[in-house]
Backbone and ligand atoms as CSV (ligand in chain L), in Angstrom:
chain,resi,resn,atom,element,x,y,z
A,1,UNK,N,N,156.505,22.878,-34.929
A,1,UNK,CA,C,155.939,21.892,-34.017
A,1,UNK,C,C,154.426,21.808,-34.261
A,2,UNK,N,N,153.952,20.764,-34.364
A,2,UNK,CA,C,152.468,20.399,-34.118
A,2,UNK,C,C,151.926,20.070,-33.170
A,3,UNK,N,N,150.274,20.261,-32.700
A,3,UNK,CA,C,150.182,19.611,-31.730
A,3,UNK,C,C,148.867,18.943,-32.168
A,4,UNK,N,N,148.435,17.445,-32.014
A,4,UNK,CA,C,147.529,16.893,-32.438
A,4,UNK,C,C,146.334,16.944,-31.619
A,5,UNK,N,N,145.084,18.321,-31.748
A,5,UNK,CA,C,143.978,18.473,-30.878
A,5,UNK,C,C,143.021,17.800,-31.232
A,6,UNK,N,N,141.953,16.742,-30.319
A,6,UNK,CA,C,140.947,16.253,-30.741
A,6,UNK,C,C,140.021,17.686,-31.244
A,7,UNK,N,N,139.843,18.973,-31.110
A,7,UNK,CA,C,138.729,19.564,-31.410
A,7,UNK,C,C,139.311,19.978,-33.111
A,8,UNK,N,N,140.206,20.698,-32.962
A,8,UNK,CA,C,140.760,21.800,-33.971
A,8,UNK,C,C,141.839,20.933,-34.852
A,9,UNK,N,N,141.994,19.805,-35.103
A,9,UNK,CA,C,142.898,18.904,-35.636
A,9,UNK,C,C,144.523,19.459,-35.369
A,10,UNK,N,N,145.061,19.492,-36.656
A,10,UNK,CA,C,146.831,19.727,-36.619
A,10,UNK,C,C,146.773,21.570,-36.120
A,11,UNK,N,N,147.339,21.261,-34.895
A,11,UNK,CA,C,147.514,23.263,-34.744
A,11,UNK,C,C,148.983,23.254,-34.694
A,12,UNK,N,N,148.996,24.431,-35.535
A,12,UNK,CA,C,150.760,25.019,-35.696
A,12,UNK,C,C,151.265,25.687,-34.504
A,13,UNK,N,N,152.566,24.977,-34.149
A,13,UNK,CA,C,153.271,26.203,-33.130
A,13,UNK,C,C,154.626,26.289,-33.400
A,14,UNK,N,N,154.415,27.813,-33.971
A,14,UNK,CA,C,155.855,28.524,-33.995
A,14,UNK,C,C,156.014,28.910,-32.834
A,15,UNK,N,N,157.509,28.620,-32.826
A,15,UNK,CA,C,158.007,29.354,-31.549
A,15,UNK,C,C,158.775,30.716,-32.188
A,16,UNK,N,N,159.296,31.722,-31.776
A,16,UNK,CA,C,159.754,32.875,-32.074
A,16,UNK,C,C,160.188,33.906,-30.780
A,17,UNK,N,N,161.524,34.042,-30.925
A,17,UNK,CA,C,161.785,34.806,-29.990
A,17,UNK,C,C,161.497,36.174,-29.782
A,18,UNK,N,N,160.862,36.706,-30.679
A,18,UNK,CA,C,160.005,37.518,-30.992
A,18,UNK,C,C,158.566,38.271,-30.284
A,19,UNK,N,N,158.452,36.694,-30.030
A,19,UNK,CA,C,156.786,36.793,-29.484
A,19,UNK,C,C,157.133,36.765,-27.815
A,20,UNK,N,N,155.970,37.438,-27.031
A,20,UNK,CA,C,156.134,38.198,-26.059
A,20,UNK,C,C,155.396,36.996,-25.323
A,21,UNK,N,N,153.866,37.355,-25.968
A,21,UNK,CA,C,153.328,36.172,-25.436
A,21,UNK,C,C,152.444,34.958,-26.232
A,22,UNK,N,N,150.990,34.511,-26.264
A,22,UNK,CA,C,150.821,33.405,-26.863
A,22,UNK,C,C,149.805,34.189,-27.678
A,23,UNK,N,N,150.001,33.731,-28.886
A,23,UNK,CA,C,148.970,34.661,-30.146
A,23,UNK,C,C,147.756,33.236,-30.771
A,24,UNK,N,N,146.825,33.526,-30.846
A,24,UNK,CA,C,146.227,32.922,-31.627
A,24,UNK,C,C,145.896,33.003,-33.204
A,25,UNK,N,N,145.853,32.623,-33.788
A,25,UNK,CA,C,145.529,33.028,-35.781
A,25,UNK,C,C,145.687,31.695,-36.567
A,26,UNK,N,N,145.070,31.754,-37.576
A,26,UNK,CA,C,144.480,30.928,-38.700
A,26,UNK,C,C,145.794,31.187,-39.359
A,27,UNK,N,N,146.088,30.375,-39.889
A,27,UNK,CA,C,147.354,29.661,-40.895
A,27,UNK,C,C,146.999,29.951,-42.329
A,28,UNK,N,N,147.502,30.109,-43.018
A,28,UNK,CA,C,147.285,30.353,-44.684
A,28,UNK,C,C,146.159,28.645,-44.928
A,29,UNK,N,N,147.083,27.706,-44.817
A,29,UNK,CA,C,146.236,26.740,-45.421
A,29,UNK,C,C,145.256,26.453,-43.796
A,30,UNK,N,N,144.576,26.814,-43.206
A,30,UNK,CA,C,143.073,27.126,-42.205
A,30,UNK,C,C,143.295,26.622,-41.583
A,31,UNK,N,N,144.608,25.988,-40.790
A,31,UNK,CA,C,144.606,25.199,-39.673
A,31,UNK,C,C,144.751,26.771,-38.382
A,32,UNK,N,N,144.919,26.024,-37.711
A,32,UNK,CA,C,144.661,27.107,-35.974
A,32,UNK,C,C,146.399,26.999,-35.778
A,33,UNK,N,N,146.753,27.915,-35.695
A,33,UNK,CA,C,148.382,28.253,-35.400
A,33,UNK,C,C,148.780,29.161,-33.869
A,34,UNK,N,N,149.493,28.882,-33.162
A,34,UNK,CA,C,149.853,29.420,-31.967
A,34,UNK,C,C,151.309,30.143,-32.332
A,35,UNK,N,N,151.558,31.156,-31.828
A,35,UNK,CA,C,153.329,32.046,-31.835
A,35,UNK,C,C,153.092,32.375,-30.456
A,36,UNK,N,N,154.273,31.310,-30.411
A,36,UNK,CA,C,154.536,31.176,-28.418
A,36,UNK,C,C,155.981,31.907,-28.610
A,37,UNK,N,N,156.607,32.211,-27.322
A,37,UNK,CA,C,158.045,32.683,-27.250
A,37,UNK,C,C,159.101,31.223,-27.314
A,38,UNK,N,N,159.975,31.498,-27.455
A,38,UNK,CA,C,160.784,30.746,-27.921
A,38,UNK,C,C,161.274,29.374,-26.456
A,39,UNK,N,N,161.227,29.552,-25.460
A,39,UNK,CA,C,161.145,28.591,-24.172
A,39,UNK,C,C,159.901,27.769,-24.013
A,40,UNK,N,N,158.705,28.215,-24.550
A,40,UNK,CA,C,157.575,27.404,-24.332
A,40,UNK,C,C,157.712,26.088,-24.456
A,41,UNK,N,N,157.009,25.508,-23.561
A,41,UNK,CA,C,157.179,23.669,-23.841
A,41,UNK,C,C,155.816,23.230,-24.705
A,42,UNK,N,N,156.147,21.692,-25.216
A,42,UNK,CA,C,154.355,21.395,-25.802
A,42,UNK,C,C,153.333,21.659,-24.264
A,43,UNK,N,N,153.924,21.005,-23.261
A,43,UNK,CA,C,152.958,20.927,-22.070
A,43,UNK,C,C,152.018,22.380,-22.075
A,44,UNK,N,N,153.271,23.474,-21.989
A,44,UNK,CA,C,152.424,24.314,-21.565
A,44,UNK,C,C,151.849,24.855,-22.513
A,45,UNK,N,N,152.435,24.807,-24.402
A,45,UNK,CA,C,151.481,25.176,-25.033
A,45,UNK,C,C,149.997,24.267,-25.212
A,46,UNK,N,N,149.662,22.928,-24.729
A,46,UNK,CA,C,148.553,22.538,-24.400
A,46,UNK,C,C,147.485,22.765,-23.681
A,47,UNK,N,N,148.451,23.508,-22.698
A,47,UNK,CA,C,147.833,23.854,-21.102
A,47,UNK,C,C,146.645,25.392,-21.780
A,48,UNK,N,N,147.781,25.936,-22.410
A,48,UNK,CA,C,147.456,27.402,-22.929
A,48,UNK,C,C,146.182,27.213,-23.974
A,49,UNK,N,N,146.249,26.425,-24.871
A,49,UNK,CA,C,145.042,26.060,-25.660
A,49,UNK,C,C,144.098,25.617,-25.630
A,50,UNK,N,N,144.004,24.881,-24.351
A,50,UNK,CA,C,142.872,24.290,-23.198
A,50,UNK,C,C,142.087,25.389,-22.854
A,51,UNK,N,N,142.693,26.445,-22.087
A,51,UNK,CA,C,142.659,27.305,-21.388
A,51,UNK,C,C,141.885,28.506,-22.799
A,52,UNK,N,N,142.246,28.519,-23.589
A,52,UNK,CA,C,141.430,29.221,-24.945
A,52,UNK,C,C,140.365,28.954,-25.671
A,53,UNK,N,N,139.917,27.490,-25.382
A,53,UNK,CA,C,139.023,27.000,-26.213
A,53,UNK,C,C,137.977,27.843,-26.846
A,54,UNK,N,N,137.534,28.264,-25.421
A,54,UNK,CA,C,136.079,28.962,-25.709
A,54,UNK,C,C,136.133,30.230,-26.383
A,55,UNK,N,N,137.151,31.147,-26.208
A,55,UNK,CA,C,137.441,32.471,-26.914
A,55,UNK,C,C,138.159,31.427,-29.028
A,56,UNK,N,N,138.770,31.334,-29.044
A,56,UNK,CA,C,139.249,30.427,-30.052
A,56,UNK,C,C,138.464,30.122,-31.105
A,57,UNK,N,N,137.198,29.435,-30.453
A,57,UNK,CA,C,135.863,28.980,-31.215
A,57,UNK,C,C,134.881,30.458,-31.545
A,58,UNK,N,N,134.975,31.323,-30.497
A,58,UNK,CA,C,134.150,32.417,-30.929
A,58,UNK,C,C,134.742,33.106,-32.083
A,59,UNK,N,N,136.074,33.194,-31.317
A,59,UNK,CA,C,136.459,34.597,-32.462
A,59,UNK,C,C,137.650,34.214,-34.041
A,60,UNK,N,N,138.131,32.611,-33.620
A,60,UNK,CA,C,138.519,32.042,-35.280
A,60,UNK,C,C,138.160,31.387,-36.072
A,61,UNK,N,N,137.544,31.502,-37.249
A,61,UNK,CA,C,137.033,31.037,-38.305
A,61,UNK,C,C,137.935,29.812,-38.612
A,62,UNK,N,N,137.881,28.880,-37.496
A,62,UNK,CA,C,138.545,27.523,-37.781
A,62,UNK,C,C,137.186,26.865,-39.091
A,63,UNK,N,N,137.912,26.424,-39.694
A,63,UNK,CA,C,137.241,25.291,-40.732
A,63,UNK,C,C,136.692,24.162,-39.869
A,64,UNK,N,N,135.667,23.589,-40.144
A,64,UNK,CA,C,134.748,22.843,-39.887
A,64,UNK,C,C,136.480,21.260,-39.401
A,65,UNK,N,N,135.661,20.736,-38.350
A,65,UNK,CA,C,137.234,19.970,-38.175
A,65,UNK,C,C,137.205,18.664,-39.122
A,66,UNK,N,N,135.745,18.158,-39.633
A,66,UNK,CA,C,136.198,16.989,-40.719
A,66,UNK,C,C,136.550,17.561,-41.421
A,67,UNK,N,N,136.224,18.480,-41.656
A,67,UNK,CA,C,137.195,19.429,-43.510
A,67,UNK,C,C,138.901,19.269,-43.114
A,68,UNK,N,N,139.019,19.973,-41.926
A,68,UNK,CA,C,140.134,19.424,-41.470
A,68,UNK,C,C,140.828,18.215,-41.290
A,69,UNK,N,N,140.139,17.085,-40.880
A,69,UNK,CA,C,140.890,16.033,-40.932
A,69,UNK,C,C,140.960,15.773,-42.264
A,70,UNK,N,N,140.165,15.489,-43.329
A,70,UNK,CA,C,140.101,15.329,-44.734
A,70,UNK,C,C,141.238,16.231,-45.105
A,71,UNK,N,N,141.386,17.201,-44.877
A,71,UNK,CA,C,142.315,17.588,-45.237
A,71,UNK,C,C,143.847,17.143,-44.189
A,72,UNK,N,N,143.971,16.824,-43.368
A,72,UNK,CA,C,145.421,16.025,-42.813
A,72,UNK,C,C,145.421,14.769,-43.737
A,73,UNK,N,N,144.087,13.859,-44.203
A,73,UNK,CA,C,144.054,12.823,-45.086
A,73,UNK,C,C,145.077,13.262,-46.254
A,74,UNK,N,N,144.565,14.289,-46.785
A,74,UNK,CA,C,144.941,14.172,-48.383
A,74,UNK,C,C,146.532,14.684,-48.103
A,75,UNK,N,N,146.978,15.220,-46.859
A,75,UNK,CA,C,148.266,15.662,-46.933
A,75,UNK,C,C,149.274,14.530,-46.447
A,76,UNK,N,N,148.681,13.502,-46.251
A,76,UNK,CA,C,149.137,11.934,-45.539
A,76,UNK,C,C,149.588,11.426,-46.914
A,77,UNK,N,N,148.186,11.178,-48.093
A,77,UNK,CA,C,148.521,10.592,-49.043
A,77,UNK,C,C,149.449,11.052,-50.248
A,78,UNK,N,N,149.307,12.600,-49.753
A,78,UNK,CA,C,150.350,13.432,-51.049
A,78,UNK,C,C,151.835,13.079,-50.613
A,79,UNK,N,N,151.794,12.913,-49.214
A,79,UNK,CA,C,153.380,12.822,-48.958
A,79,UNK,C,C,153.929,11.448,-48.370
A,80,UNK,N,N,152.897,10.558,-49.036
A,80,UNK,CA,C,153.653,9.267,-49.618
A,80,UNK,C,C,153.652,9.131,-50.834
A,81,UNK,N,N,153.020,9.645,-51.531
A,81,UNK,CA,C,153.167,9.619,-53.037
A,81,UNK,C,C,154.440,10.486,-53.351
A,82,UNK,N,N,154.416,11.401,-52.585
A,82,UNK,CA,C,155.901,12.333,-52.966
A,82,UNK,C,C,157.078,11.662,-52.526
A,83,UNK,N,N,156.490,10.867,-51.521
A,83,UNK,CA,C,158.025,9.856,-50.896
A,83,UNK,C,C,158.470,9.259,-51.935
A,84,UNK,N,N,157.537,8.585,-52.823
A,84,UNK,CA,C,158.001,7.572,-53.812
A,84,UNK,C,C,158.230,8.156,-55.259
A,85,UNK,N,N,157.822,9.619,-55.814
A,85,UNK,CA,C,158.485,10.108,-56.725
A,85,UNK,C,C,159.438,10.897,-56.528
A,86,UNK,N,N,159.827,11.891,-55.792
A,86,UNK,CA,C,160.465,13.185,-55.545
A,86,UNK,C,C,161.800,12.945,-55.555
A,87,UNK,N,N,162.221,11.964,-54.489
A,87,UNK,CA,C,164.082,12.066,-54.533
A,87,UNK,C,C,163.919,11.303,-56.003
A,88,UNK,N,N,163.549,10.782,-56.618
A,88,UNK,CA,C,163.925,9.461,-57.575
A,88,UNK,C,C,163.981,10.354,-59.182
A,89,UNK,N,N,162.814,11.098,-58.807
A,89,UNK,CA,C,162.925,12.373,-60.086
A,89,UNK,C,C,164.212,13.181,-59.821
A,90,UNK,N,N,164.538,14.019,-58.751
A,90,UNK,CA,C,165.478,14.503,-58.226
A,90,UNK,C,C,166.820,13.732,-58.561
A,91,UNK,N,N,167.125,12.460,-58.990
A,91,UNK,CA,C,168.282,11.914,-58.458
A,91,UNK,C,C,168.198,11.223,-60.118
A,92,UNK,N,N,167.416,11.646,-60.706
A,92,UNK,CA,C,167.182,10.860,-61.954
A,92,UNK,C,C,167.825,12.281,-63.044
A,93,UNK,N,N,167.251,13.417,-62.195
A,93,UNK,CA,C,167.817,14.893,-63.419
A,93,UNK,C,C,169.209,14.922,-62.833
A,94,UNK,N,N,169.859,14.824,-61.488
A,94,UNK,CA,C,170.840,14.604,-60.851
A,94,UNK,C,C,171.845,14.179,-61.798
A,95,UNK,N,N,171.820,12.855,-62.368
A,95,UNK,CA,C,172.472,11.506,-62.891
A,95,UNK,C,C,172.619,11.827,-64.266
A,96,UNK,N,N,171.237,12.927,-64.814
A,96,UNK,CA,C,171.358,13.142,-66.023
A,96,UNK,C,C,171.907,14.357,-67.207
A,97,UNK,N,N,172.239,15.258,-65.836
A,97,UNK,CA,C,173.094,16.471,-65.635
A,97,UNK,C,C,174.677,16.549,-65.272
A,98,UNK,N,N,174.767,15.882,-64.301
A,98,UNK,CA,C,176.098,15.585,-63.626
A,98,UNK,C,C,175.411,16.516,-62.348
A,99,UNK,N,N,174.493,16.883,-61.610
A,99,UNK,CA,C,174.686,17.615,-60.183
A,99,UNK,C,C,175.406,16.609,-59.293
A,100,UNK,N,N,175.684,16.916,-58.423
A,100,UNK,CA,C,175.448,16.367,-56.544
A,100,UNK,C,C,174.969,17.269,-55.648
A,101,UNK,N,N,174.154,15.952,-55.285
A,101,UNK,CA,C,173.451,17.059,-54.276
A,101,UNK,C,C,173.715,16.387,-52.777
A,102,UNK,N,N,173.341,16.980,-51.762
A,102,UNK,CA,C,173.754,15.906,-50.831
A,102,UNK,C,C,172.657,15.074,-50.144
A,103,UNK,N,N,171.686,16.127,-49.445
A,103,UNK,CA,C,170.221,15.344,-49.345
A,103,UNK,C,C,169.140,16.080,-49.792
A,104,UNK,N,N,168.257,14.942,-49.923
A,104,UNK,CA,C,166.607,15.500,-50.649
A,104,UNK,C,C,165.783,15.364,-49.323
A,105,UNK,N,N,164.843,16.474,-49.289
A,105,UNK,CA,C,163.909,16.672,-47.598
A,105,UNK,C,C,162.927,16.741,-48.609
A,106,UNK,N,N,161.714,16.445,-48.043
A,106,UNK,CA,C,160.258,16.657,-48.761
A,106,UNK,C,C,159.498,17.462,-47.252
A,107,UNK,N,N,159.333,18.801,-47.858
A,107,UNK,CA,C,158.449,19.843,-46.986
A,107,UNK,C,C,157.243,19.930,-46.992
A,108,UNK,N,N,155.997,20.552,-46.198
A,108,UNK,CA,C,154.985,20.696,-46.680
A,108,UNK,C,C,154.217,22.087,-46.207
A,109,UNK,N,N,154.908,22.547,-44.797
A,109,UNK,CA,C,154.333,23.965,-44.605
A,109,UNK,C,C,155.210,25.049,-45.568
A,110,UNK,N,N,154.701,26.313,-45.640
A,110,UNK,CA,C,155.501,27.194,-46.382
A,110,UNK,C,C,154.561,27.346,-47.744
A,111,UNK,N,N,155.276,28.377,-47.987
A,111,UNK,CA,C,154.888,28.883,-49.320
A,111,UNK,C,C,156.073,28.533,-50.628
A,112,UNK,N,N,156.966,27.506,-50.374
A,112,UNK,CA,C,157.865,27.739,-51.526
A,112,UNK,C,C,157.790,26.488,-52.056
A,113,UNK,N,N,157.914,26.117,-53.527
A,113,UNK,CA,C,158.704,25.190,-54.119
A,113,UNK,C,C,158.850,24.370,-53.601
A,114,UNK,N,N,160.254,24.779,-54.102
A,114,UNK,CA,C,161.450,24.230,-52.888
A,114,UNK,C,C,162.489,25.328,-53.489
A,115,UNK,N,N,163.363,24.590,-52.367
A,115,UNK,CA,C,164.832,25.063,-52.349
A,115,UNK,C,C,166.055,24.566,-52.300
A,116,UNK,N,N,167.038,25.087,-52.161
A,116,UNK,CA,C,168.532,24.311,-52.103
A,116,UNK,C,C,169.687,25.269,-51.386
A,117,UNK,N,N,169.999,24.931,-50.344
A,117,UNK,CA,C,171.038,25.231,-49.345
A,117,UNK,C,C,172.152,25.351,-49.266
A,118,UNK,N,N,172.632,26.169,-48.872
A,118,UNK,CA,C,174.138,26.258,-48.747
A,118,UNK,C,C,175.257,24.830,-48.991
A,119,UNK,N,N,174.337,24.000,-47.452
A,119,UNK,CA,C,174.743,22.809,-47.849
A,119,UNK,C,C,174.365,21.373,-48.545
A,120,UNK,N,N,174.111,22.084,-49.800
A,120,UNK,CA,C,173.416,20.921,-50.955
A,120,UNK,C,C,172.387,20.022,-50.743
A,121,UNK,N,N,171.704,20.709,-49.459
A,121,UNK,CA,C,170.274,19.974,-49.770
A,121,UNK,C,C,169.324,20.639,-50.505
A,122,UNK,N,N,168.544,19.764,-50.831
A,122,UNK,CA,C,167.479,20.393,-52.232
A,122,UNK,C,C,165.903,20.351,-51.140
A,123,UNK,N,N,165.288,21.118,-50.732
A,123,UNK,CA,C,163.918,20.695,-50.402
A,123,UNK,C,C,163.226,20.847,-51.276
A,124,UNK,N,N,161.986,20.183,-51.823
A,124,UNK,CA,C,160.886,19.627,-52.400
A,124,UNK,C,C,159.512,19.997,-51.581
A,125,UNK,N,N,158.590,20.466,-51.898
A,125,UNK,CA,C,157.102,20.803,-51.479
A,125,UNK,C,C,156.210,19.829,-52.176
A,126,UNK,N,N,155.852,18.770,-50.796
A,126,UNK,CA,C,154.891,17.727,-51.431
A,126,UNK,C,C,153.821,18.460,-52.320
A,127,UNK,N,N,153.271,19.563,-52.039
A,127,UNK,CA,C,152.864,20.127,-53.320
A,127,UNK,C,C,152.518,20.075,-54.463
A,128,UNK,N,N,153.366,19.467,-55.053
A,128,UNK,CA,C,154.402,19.111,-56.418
A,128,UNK,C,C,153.634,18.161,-56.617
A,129,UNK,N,N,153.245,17.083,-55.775
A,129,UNK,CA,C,152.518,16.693,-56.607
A,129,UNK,C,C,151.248,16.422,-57.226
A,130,UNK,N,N,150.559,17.784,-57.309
A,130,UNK,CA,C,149.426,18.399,-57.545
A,130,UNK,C,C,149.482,18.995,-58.566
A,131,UNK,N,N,150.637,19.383,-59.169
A,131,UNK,CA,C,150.782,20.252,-60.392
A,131,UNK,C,C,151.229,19.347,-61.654
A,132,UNK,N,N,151.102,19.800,-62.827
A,132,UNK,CA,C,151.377,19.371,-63.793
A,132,UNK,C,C,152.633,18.937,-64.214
A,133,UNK,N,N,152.909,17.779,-64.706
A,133,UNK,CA,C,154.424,16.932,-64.845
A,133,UNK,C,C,155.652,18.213,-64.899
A,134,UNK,N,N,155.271,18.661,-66.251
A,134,UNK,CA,C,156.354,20.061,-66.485
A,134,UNK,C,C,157.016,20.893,-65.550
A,135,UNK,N,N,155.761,21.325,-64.621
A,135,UNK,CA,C,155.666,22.332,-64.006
A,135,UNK,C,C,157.033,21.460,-62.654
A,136,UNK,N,N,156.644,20.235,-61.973
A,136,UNK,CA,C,156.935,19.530,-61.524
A,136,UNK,C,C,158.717,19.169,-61.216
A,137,UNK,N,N,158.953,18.979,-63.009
A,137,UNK,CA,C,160.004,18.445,-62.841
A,137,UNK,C,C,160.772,19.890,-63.365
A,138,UNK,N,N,160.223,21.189,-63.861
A,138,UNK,CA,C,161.056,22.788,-63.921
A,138,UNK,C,C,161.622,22.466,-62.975
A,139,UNK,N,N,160.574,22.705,-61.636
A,139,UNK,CA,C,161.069,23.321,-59.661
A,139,UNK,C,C,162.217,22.344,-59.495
A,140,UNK,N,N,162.527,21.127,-59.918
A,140,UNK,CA,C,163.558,19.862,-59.661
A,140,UNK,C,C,164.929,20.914,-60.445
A,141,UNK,N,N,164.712,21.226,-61.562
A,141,UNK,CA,C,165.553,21.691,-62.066
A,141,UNK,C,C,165.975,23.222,-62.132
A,142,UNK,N,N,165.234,23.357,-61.803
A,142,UNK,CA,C,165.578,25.359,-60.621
A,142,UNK,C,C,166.557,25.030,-59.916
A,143,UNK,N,N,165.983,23.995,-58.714
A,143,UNK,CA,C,166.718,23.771,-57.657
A,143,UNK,C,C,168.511,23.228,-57.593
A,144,UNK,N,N,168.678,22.338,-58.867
A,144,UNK,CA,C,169.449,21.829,-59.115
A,144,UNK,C,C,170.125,22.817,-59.590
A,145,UNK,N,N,170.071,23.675,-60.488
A,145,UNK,CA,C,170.823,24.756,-61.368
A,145,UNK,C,C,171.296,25.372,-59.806
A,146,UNK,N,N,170.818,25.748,-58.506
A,146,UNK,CA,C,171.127,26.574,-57.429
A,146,UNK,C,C,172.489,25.876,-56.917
A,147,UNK,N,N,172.911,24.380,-57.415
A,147,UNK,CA,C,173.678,24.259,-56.615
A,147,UNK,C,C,175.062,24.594,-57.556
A,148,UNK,N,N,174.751,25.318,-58.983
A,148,UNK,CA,C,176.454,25.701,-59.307
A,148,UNK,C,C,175.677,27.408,-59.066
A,149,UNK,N,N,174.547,27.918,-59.134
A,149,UNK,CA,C,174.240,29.353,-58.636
A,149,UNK,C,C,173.400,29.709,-57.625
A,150,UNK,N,N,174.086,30.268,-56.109
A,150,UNK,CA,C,173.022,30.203,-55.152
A,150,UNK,C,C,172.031,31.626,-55.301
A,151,UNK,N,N,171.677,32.322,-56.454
A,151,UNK,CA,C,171.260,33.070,-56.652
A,151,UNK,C,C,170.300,32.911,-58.025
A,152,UNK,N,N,169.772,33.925,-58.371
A,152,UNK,CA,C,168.983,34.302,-59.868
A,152,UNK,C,C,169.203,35.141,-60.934
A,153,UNK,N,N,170.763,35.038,-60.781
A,153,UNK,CA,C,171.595,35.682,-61.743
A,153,UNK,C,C,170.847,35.246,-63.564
A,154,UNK,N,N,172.096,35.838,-64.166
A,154,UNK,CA,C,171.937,36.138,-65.635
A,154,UNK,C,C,172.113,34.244,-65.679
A,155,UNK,N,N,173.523,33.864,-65.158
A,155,UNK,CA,C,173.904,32.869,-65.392
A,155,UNK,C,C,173.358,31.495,-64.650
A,156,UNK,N,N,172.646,31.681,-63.580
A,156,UNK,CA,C,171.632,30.789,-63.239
A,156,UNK,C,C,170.435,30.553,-64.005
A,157,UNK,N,N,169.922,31.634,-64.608
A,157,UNK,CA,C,168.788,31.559,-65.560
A,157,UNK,C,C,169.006,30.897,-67.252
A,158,UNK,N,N,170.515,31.069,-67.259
A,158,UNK,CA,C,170.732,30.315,-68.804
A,158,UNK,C,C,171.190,28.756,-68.074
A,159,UNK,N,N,171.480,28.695,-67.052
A,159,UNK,CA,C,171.785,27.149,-66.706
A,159,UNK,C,C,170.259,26.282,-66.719
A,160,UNK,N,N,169.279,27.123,-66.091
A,160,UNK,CA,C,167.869,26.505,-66.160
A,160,UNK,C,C,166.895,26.600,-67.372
A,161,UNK,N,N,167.956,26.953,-68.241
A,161,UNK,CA,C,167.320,27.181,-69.587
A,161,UNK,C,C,168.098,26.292,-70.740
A,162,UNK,N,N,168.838,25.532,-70.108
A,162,UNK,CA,C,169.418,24.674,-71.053
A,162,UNK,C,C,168.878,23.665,-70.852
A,163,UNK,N,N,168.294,23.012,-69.503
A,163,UNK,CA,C,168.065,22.015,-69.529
A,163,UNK,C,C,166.181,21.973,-69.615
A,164,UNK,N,N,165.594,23.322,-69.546
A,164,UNK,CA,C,163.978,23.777,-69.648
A,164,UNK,C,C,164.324,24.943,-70.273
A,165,UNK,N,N,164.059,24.347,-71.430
A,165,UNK,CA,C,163.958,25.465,-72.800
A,165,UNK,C,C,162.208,26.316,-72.182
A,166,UNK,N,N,161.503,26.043,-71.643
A,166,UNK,CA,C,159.990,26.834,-71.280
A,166,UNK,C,C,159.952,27.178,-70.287
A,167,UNK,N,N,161.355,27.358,-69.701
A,167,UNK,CA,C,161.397,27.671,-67.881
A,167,UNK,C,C,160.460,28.913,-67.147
A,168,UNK,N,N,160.915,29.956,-68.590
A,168,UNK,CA,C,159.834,30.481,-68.376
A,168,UNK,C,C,158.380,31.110,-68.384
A,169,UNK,N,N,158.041,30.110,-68.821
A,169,UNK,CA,C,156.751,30.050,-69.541
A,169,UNK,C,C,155.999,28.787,-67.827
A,170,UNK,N,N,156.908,27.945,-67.754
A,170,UNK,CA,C,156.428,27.245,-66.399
A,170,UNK,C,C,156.506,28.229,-65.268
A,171,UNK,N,N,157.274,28.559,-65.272
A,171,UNK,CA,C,158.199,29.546,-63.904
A,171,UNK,C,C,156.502,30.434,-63.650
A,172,UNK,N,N,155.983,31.097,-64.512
A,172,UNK,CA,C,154.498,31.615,-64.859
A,172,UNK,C,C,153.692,30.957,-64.308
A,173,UNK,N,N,153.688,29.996,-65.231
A,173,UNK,CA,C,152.844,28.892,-65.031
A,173,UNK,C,C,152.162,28.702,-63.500
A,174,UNK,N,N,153.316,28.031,-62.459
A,174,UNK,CA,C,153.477,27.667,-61.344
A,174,UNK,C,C,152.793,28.997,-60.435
A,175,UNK,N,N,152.601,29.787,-61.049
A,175,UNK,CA,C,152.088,31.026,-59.879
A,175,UNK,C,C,150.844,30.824,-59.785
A,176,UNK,N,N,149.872,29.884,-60.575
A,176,UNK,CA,C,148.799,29.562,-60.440
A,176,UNK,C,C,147.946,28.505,-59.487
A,177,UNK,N,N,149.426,27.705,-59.228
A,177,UNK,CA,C,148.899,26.946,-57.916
A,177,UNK,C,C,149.193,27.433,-56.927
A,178,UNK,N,N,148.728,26.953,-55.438
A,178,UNK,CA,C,149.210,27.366,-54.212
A,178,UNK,C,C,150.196,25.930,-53.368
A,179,UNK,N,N,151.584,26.323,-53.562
A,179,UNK,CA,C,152.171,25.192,-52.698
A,179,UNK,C,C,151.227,24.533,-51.457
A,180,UNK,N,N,150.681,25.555,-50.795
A,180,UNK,CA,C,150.459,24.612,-49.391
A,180,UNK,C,C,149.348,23.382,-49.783
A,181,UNK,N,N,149.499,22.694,-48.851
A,181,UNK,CA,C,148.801,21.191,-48.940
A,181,UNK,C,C,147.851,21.734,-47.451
L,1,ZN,ZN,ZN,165.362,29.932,-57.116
């Protein structure tokens, strides 16, 4: 869940049944993140962040908030640009393999790739499209190889090696960017 603050821009709220009560902390990519318990409403996580401002500003190294909005900008424009390549690349190695898949999601929090699900959806990390073509269309074809191996077997790794003879030489590669947007 997000909540859109005029001070602190996009703040993250996980909920987690876990959490006791309301935590404050900085997010990998510098936005302001809340871990509320799992019943919390937006109301009252608003109420609660109101109620923090002033401790919030002292003690988290929030990023300056135009850096922040500039940055909700560039994650606006990456994930229309990913709208219009991602399933179409996806559905293009699809067609040219024989997969099925069932649906394509385009993600953007997280640290992964993407992935592919039990039930044949493939997620995509607007991410992707920040990195180099290769690198790009490997993760398409990782993902795809997951849906005859839901693992990283011997035999998942020669399926992603038939169709990316440099899989792993990208697979490398890719550790050099950071998914988050
Ligand atoms: Zn994998």
């Amino acid at each position: 869940m997000l909540i859109n603050d005029d001070e602190f821009g996009e703040v993250i709220v996980r909920k987690s049944p876990l959490s006791r009560g309301i935590r404050f902390s900085i997010s990998t990519s510098g936005r302001l993140q809340m871990s509320v318990p799992t019943y919390t409403s937006t109301f009252l996580a608003k109420r609660f962040l109101n109620s923090n401002r002033e401790m919030i500003r002292e003690k988290l190294p929030i990023k300056d908030p135009n850096e922040q909005r500039a940055r909700d900008y560039q994650k606006k424009v990456l994930m229309k640009k990913a709208r219009e390549f991602l399933p179409y690349r996806l559905e293009y190695f699809a067609k040219l393999y024989g997969y099925s898949y069932d649906k394509c999601r385009l993600t953007h929090a997280g640290t992964r790739w993407g992935s592919c699900s039990s039930n044949r959806t493939i997620s995509l990390n607007i991410g992707l499209m920040k990195v180099p073509e290769q690198l790009r269309d490997y993760v398409i074809l990782h993902e795809l190889a997951h849906l005859n191996h839901m693992d990283h077997s011997k035999a998942f790794w020669a399926e992603v090696g038939e169709h990316d003879k440099n899989y792993k030489l990208h697979e490398k590669r890719l550790k050099m960017f950071n998914p988050g947007v």
